[in-house]
C-alpha positions in Angstrom: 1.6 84.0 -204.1 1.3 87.8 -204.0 4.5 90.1 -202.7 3.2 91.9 -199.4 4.7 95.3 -199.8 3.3 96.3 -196.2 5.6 98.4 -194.3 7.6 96.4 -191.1 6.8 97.5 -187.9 9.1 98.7 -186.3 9.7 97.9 -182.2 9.2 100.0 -178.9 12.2 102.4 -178.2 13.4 104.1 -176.2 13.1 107.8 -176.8 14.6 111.0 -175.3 12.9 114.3 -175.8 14.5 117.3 -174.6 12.4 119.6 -172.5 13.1 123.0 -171.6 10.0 124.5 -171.0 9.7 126.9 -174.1 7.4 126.6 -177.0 10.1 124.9 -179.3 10.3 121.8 -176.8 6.3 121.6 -176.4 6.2 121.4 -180.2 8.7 118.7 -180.9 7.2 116.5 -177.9 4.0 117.2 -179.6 5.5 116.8 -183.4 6.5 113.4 -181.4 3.2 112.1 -180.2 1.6 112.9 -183.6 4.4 111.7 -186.0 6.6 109.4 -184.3 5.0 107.9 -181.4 4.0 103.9 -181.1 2.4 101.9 -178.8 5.3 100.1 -177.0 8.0 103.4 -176.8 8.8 104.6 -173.9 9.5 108.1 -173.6 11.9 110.1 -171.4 11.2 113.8 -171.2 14.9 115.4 -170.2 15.0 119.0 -168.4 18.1 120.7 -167.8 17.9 123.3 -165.8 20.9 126.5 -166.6 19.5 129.1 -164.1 20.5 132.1 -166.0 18.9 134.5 -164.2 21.0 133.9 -161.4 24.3 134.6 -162.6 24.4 138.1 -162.4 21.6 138.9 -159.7 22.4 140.8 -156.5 23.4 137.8 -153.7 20.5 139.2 -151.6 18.0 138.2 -154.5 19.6 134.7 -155.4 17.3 133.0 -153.3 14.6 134.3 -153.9 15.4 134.1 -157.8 16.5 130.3 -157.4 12.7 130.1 -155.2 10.9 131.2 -158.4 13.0 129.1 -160.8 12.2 125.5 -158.6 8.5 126.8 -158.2 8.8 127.2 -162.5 10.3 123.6 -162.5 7.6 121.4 -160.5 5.1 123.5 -162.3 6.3 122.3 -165.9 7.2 118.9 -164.1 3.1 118.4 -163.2 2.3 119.6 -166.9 4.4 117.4 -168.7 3.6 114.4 -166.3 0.2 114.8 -166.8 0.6 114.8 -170.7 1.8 111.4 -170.7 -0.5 110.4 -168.7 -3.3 111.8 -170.7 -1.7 110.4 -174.3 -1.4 107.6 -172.5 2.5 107.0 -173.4 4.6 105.1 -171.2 7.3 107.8 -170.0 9.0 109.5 -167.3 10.4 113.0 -166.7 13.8 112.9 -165.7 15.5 116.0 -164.0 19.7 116.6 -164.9 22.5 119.0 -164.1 25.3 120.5 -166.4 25.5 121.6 -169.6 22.5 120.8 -171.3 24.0 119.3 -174.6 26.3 116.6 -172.6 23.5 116.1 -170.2 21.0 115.2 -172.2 23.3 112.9 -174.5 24.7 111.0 -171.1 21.1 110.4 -170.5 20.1 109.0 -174.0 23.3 106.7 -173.3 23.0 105.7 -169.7 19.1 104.8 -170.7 19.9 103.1 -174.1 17.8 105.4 -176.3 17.2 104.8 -179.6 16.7 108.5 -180.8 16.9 111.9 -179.5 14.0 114.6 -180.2 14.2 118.2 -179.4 12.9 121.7 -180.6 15.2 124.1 -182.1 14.9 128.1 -181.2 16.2 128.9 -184.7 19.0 130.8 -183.8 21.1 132.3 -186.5 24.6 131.3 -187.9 26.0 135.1 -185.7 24.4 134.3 -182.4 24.4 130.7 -182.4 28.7 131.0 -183.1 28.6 133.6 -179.7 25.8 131.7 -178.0 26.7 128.1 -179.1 23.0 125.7 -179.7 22.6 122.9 -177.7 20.6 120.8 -180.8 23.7 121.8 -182.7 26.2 120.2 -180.0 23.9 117.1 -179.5 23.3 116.2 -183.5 27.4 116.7 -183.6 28.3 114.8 -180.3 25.2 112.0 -180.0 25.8 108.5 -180.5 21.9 108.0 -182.1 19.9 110.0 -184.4 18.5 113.0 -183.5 15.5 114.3 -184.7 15.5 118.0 -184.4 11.6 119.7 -185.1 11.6 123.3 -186.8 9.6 126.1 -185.2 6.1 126.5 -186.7 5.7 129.7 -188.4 3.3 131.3 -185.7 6.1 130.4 -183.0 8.4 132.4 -185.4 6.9 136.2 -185.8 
């Protein structure tokens, strides 16, 4: 009888990808799909939003700032919903408040995820010790692996 030496597949899970509508979170949902996805996960795309361009506008141009910023959201929303429907993955988008890095982790927990995937901006060691990263707070604080996908050199220069 010959040894099969096939790899195990593995089951569904439950995966978080964090989404904040830059280039680095488009890639590692995309490094997801092509790498990582199987039939039977089921995705949840995290956005948390930190309106910083309100927190030093004029009050008189809060609203309308805050306006743009929701018009930005449902716009990504529509994109990103209709990317899992066109891969055809079983996912949701899920909207959350507070700090990004502790939102994003409460989520993983409070849906059972099996992993965490997110982009990473690349920030270096002097701006990321003023500026803090949230994929450095979440591989330091999450209870599950976390996958965190480099910037491809074009999204670099």
């Amino acid at each position: 009888m010959a040894d099969d030496f096939s790899e195990p597949k593995r089951r569904g899970c439950i995966v978080v990808i964090a989404m904040d509508g830059s280039l680095h979170s488009q890639h590692a949902l995309e490094w997801y799909i092509e790498n990582m996805h199987v039939k039977g996960d089921k995705v949840i795309l995290v956005h948390c939003p930190e309106y910083k361009s309100l927190v030093n506008s004029h009050p008189s141009k809060a609203s309308e700032l805050a306006n743009e910023e929701e018009r930005k959201i449902k716009e990504m929303f529509a994109d990103w919903k209709e990317q899992i429907k066109r891969t055809e993955i079983d996912g949701c988008v899920v909207r959350t408040s507070g700090e990004p890095g502790r939102a994003i982790i409460k989520i993983a927990r409070g849906e059972g995820a099996d992993y965490i995937v997110m982009g990473s901006r690349g920030l270096g060691t002097l701006r990321k010790t003023f500026m803090g990263s949230v994929s450095d707070y979440i591989v330091h604080h999450a209870h599950i692996p976390v996958t965190v996908v480099r910037n491809r050199d074009e999204d670099n220069k």
